[in-house]
C-alpha positions as CSV (number, residue, x, y, z in Angstrom):
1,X,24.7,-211.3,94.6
2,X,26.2,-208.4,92.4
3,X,24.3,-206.1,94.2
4,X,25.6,-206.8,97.5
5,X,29.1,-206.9,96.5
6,X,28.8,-203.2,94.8
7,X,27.1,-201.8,98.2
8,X,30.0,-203.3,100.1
9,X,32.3,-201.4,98.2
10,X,33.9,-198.4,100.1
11,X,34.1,-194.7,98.6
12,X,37.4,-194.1,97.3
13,X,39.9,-191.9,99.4
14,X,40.4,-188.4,97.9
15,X,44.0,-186.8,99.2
16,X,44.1,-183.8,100.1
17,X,44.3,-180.7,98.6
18,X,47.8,-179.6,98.5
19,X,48.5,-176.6,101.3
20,X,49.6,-173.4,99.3
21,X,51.8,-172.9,102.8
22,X,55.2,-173.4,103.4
23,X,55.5,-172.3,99.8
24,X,57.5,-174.6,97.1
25,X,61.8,-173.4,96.9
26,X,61.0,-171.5,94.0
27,X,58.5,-169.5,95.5
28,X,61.3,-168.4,98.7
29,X,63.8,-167.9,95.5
30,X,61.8,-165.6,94.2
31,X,60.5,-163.8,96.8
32,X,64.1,-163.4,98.4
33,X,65.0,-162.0,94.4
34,X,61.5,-159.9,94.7
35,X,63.1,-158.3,98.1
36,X,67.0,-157.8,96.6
37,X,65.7,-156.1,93.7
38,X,63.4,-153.7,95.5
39,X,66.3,-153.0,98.3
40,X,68.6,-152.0,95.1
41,X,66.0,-150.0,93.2
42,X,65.6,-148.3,96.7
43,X,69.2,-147.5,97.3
44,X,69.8,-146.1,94.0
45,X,66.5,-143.7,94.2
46,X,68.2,-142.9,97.6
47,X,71.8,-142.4,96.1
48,X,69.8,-139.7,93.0
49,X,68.3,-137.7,96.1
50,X,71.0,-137.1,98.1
51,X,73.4,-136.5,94.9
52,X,70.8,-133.8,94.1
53,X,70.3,-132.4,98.1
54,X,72.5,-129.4,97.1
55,X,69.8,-128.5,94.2
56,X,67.1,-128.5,96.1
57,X,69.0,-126.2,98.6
58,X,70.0,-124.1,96.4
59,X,66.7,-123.6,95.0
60,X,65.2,-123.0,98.7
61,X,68.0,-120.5,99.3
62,X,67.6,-118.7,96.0
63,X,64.0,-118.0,96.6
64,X,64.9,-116.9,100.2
65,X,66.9,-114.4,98.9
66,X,64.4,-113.2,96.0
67,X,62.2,-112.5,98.8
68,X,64.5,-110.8,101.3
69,X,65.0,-108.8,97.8
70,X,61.2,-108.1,97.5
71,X,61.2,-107.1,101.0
72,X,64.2,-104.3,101.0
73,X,64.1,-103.6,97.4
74,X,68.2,-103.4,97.4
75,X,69.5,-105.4,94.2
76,X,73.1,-105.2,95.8
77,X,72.1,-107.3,98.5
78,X,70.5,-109.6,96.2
79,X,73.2,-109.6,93.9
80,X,76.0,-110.3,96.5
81,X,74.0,-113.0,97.9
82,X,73.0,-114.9,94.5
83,X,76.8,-114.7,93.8
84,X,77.7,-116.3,97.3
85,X,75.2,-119.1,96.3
86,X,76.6,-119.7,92.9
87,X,80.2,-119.8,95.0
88,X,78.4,-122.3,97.0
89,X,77.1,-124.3,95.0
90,X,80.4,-124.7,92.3
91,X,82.0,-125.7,95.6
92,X,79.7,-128.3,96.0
93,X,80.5,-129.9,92.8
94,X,84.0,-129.2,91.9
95,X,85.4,-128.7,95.2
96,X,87.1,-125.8,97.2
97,X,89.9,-126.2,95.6
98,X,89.1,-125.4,92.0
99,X,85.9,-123.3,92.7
100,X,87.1,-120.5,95.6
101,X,89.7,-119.3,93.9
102,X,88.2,-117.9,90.2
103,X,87.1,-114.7,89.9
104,X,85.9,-112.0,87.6
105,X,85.9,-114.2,84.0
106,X,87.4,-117.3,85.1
107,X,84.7,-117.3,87.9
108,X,81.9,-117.0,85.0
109,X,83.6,-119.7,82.7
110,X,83.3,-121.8,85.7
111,X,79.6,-121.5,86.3
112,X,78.9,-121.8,82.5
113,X,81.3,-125.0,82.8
114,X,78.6,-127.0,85.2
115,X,75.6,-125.9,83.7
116,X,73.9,-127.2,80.7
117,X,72.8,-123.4,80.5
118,X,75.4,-120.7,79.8
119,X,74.4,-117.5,82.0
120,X,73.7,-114.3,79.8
121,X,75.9,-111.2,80.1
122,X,74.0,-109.7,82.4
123,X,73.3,-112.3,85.0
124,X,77.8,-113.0,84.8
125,X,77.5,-109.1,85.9
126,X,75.3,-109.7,88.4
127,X,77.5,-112.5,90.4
128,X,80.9,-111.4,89.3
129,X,81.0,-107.6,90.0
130,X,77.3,-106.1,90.9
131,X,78.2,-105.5,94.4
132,X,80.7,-102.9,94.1
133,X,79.4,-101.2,90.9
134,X,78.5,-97.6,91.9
135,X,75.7,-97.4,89.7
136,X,73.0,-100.6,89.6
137,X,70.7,-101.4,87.4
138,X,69.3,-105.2,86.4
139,X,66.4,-107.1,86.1
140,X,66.4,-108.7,89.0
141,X,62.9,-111.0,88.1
142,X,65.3,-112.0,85.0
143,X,68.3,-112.7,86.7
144,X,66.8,-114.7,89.4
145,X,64.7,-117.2,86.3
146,X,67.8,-117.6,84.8
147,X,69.3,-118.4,88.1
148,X,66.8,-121.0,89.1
149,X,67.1,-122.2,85.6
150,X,70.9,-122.7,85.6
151,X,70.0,-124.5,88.8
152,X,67.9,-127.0,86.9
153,X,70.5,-127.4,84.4
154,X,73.4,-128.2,86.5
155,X,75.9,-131.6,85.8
156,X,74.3,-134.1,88.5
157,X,77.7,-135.1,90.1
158,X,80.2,-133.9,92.0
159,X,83.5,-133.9,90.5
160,X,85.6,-133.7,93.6
C-alpha cells in the first residue's frame, strides 16, 4: 500500500533560476556612478590637453624653425624667430598685457619667471638682442636644447 502511495507522489517544482536581466537597483546605481566617474576622468584629461595645446605648439614651431635654420644656415633668422616664439608663448600665459611690453632684461626676467628652467646668458642674448648685433656668434644646437627644455619646464597655467 506504501508503495503505491510513494509512486503517486509528484516531483517537486523547482523555481526558476533567477534572470541576471533587468539588473537589481544597485546594479543601474552603479553603473550610472561607473559612467559619471569615467565622463569626469575624461573631462579633466581633456581640460590637461588643451591647457597644454600651446606647448605642444610651441615645440612644433621651435623645431620648424631649427630646421629652416639648418636649411639657410643664418643664426639671425633663427634667433629672431626663437625670440618671437618665446614672445608668443609668455603671451599665452600671462597675457598681452604683461608679456608685449618687456624688453631687453625685463623681457628675460619674464621668461625665467614661467619656467622652472632659468635660461643661461647666452640663450637671454639670443632672444633679447641677437638680431641686431653686428657680429653673431652662438651655438645654435645649444640654444635651441635649452629652448625646448625651457619649453618642458614651463608653469602649466595661464595666468591671464
Amino acid at each position: 500500500m506504501h508503495d503505491t502511495l510513494i509512486e503517486e507522489l509528484r516531483d517537486i517544482d523547482t523555481p526558476e533560476a533567477p534572470s541576471p536581466w533587468p539588473p537589481a537597483p544597485g546594479w543601474w546605481a552603479l553603473g550610472l556612478l561607473f559612467i559619471f566617474a569615467a565622463f569626469l576622468v575624461y573631462r579633466a584629461w581633456a581640460a590637461r590637453r588643451n591647457r597644454n595645446a600651446y606647448r605642444r605648439e610651441a615645440r612644433t614651431e621651435l623645431e620648424r624653425i631649427r630646421e629652416e635654420y639648418t636649411q639657410n644656415g643664418d643664426p639671425r633668422r633663427y634667433a629672431s624667430h626663437a625670440s618671437e616664439l618665446a614672445r608668443r608663448v609668455a603671451i599665452e600665459i600671462v597675457g598681452r598685457g604683461r608679456a608685449s611690453r618687456p624688453t631687453g632684461s625685463e623681457f628675460v626676467a619674464l621668461l625665467d619667471n614661467l619656467s622652472d628652467r632659468p635660461l643661461s646668458k647666452e640663450t637671454a642674448m639670443v632672444l633679447v638682442d641677437a638680431a641686431y648685433r653686428p657680429q653673431l656668434d652662438f651655438d645654435v644646437a645649444r640654444v635651441h636644447d635649452e629652448l625646448l627644455a625651457w619649453l618642458e619646464e614651463l608653469v602649466g597655467h595661464r595666468h591671464a
